[in-house]
C-alpha positions as CSV (number, residue, x, y, z in Angstrom):
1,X,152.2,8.6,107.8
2,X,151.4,5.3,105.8
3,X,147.6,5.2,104.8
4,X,147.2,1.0,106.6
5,X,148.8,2.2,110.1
6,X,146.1,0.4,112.5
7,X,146.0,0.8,116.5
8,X,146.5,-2.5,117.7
9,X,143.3,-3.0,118.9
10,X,142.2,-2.1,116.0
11,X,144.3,-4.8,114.5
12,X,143.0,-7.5,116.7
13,X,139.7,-6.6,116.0
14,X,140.1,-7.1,112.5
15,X,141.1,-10.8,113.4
16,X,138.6,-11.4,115.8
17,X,141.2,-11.4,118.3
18,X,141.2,-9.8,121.5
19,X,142.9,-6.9,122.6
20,X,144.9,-8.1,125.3
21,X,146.1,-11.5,123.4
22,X,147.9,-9.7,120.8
23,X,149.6,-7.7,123.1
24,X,151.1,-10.6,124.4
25,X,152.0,-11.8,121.5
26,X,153.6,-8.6,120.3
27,X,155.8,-8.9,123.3
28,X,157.0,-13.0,122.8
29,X,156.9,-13.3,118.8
30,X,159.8,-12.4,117.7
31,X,158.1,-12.1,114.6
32,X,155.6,-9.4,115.4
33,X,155.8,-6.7,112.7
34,X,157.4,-3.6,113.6
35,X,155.6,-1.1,115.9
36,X,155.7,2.6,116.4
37,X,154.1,4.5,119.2
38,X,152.3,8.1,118.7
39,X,150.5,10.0,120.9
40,X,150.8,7.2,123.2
41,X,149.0,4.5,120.7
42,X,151.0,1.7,119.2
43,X,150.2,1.6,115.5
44,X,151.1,-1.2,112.6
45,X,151.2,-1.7,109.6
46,X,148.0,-3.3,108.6
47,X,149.6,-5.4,105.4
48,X,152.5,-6.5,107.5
49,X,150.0,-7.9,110.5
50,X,148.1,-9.3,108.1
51,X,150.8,-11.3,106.6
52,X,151.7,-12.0,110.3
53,X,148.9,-13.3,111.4
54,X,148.3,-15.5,108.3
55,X,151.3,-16.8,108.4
56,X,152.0,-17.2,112.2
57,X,151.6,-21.2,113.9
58,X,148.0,-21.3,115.3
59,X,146.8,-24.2,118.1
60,X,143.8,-23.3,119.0
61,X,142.9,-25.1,122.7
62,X,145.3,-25.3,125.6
63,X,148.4,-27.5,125.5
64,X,148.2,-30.7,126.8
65,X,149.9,-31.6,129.8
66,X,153.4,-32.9,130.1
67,X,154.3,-35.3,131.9
């Protein structure tokens, strides 16, 4: 097993993201590095999430409304 294999909580914590948001994100970016589940934990690459994340479009705030 690769040596940067993080949980991904792990991963979000390492961003200062939570938990929950980038499981969602996994799930709509098509972009999302590869996964692999063991023992019931999904794991990534850290190297690969963290060109992800640094590369991946960021709006902070809620969209505005449209009309």
């Amino acid at each position: 097993m690769p040596d940067d294999l993080v949980t991904l909580a792990e991963a979000a914590r390492r961003v200062r993201l939570s938990p929950q948001r980038v499981r969602k994100l996994a799930a709509k970016d098509p972009a999302f590095p590869p996964q692999q589940v063991i023992g019931g934990y999904r794991l990534v690459s850290w190297s690969a999430f963290e060109r992800w994340d640094r590369d991946r479009n960021r709006r902070p705030g809620r969209p505005p409304k449209r009309r």
